[in-house]
C-alpha positions, 0 to 999 in steps of 0.5 A: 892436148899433147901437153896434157898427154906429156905432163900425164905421161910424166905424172905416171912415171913419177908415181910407179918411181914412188911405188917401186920406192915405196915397196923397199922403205916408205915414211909417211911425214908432214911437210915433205919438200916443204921448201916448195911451201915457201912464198917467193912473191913480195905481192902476196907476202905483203897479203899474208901470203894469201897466195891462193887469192891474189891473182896477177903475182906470176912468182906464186905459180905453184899454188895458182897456176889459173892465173895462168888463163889471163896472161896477156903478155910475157912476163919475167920475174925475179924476186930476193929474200934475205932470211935470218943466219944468212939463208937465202931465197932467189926465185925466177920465173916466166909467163908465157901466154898461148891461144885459146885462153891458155897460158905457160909458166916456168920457174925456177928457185934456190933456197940456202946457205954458203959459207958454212964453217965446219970440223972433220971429224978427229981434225982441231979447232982451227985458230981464227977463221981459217975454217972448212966451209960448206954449202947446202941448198934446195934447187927446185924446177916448176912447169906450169898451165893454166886455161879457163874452161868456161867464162867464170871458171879457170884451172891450173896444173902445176908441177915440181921437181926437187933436188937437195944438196945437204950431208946426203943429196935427194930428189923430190916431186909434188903436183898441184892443182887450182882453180878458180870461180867467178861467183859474181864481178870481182867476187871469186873462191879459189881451191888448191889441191896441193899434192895431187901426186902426193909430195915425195923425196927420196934420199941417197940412203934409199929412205922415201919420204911422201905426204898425202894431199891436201886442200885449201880454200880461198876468197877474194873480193874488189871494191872499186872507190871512184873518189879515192882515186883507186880499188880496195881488194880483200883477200883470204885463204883458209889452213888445211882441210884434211889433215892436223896441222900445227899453226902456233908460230910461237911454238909453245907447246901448252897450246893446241890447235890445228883442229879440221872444219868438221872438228872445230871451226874456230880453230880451224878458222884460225888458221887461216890468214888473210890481207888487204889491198888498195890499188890507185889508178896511177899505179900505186899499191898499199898493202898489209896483212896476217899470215896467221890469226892466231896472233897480231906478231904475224903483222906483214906490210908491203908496197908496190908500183907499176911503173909505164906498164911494162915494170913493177916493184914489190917489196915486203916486209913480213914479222914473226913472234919468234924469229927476226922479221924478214924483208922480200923485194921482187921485180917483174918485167914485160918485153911486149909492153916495153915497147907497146901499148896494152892490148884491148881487153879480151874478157871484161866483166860486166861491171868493168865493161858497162864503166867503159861504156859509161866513161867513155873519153870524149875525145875518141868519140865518133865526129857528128859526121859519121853520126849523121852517115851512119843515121842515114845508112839506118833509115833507107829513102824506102821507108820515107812515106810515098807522094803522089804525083801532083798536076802542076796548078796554073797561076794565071788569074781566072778569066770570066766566060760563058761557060758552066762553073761545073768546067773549072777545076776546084783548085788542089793543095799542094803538098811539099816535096820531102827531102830525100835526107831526114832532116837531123835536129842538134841539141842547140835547135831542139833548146830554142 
């Protein structure tokens, strides 16, 4: 609860900063701080960047800080993306599980260029390449929580801090919020409110920036394929609700779109994207998906591998209709499962938790042993049906005498003792 306290606390802040900025020069823009738009997970990039969706890709924690809530273990991540005139992406993160269902995530990104060659102003082109270079980049800091509030329902908060070092420096904020549903086993719908706080920037020139809010949806669905060896996972997330939004990636302006729900459907359905999954039991994952419908140029590709546990591998490969196709690698790496061995499961599904009982090893299974202890230990000597105490019959022959026959005792039936231990059948008598 400090933590809440703290990050409200800080919340507060930001927005009487943005208030106070906002009385001197406020420019209402679509896309402020949109570096922190940028998908940095090879995972979910080979989805479609359905970001929202994918659960277990600790480098998206800003659009799904619930993920946090089922972090088990400690996790460091990295990932490079080389993108065209040598821009460059590098992206760090670290999950940290807490008690109560509850988890912490860190991060931290640059996004930018070296090297660029420039002229002062009044100076002459310089002969060969003795040219003046000069770097720009966006630095972004994330902290993030995550906790599930009840047994199907899990909630995250996320929140960023921007600087910008161009021709004129600039800081940036914007806070985040998700959560996540379980509708039935492996079937779950994902909300992003993206900008809760608003998304701001504020430049040297004492210009400020902000965008409004806004919202998005996601599904996403596992099918396991026993003979396959493996899971089939779908995913999808929906374009904006609230607002216009250009979703042409060819940029031709005759077309139109970006129409919300209420306006159009299709158009707005077609804003989305959406990927597709398939997970082998040894580690192996195979991946591919559209980061937008409204065209086949988006195509993404990728590939994974877990490796012992404790290291996985992600790489991805994501087209474009008009720039050069960009390759993203990320690595991440658990500490504790270096050197151990996974935890039992806290929170299993009923599905998953019925196949374990069903596909129990049977090796581990409890030796006939303790079976019979613990049968004994369920049936107490009390309830075996009581015997009476039977006189002991003589087995001399009778001998004739002048007595009446109404003096000799007719001869009783002996009843047998019962054992005090239930006698046990095994398989192989009751089959004879």
């Amino acid at each position: 609860m400090s933590f809440l306290k703290n990050f409200i606390s800080l919340r507060t802040c930001f927005l009487a900063c943005a208030f106070v900025s906002s009385a001197f020069a406020a420019d209402r823009v679509v896309g402020a701080n949109a570096t922190l738009d940028i998908e940095p997970g090879a995972r979910s990039a080979a989805l479609g960047s359905t970001t929202l969706a994918v659960e277990g890709d600790y480098l998206g924690l800003g659009s799904n800080a619930y993920q946090l809530a089922r972090a088990k273990y400690m996790w460091a991540s990295f990932s490079h993306t080389a993108y065209y005139e040598e821009t460059k992406y590098d992206y760090a993160s670290m999950v940290i599980p807490l008690p109560q269902n509850q988890g912490l995530g860190i991060a931290f990104s640059r996004f930018g260029a070296d090297d660029i060659p420039y002229i002062r102003d009044g100076e002459p082109v310089p002969e060969g390449s003795n040219y003046n270079t000069l770097s720009i980049a966006d630095w972004v800091f994330s902290v993030a929580w995550g906790r599930r509030i009840i047994d199907r329902l899990e909630l995250g908060l996320a929140f960023h801090v921007l600087y910008r070092d161009m021709d004129q420096s600039g800081w940036g904020f914007r806070g985040d919020a998700s959560a996540r549903y379980e509708i039935k086993d492996d079937f779950f719908v994902s909300g992003l409110l993206k900008g809760w706080t608003s998304s701001a920037a504020s430049w040297e020139s004492g210009e400020f920036e902000y965008s409004a809010p806004e919202f998005y949806l996601a599904l996403s669905y596992s099918l396991p394929v026993e003979y396959l060896y493996g899971k089939f996972s779908f995913y999808w997330q929906s374009a904006g609700l609230f607002h216009h939004d250009s979703r042409d990636l060819d940029f031709d302006e005759d077309t139109h779109g970006g129409e919300r729900i209420w306006e159009n459907p299709l158009d707005w359905l077609s804003g989305g994207r959406g990927g597709i999954e398939f997970a082998f039991d040894f580690g192996l994952k195979l991946r591919a998906g559209l980061s937008s419908f409204t065209t086949f140029k988006s195509v993404t590709a990728g590939a994974g591998l877990t490796i012992a546990n404790f290291l996985v591998v992600d790489y991805a490969f994501e087209s474009h209709p008009v720039f050069s196709p960009v390759h993203r690698v990320s690595v991440s790496f658990s500490p504790y499962l270096f050197g151990h061995k996974p935890r039992e499961e806290g929170h299993l599904s009923k599905t998953a938790a019925a196949k374990k009982l069903v596909t129990e090893d049977p090796e581990e299974a409890l030796p006939v042993e303790e079976i019979v202890e613990e049968r004994r230990q369920e049936t107490p000597a009390e309830s075996a049906p009581k015997i009476e105490p039977v006189a002991p019959v003589s087995t001399t022959p009778a001998v004739e005498t002048t007595e009446p026959a109404t003096s000799v005792a007719p001869p009783v039936p002996v009843t047998p003792a019962v054992p005090s231990t239930p006698i046990i059948e095994t398989d192989d008598e009751i089959l004879e």
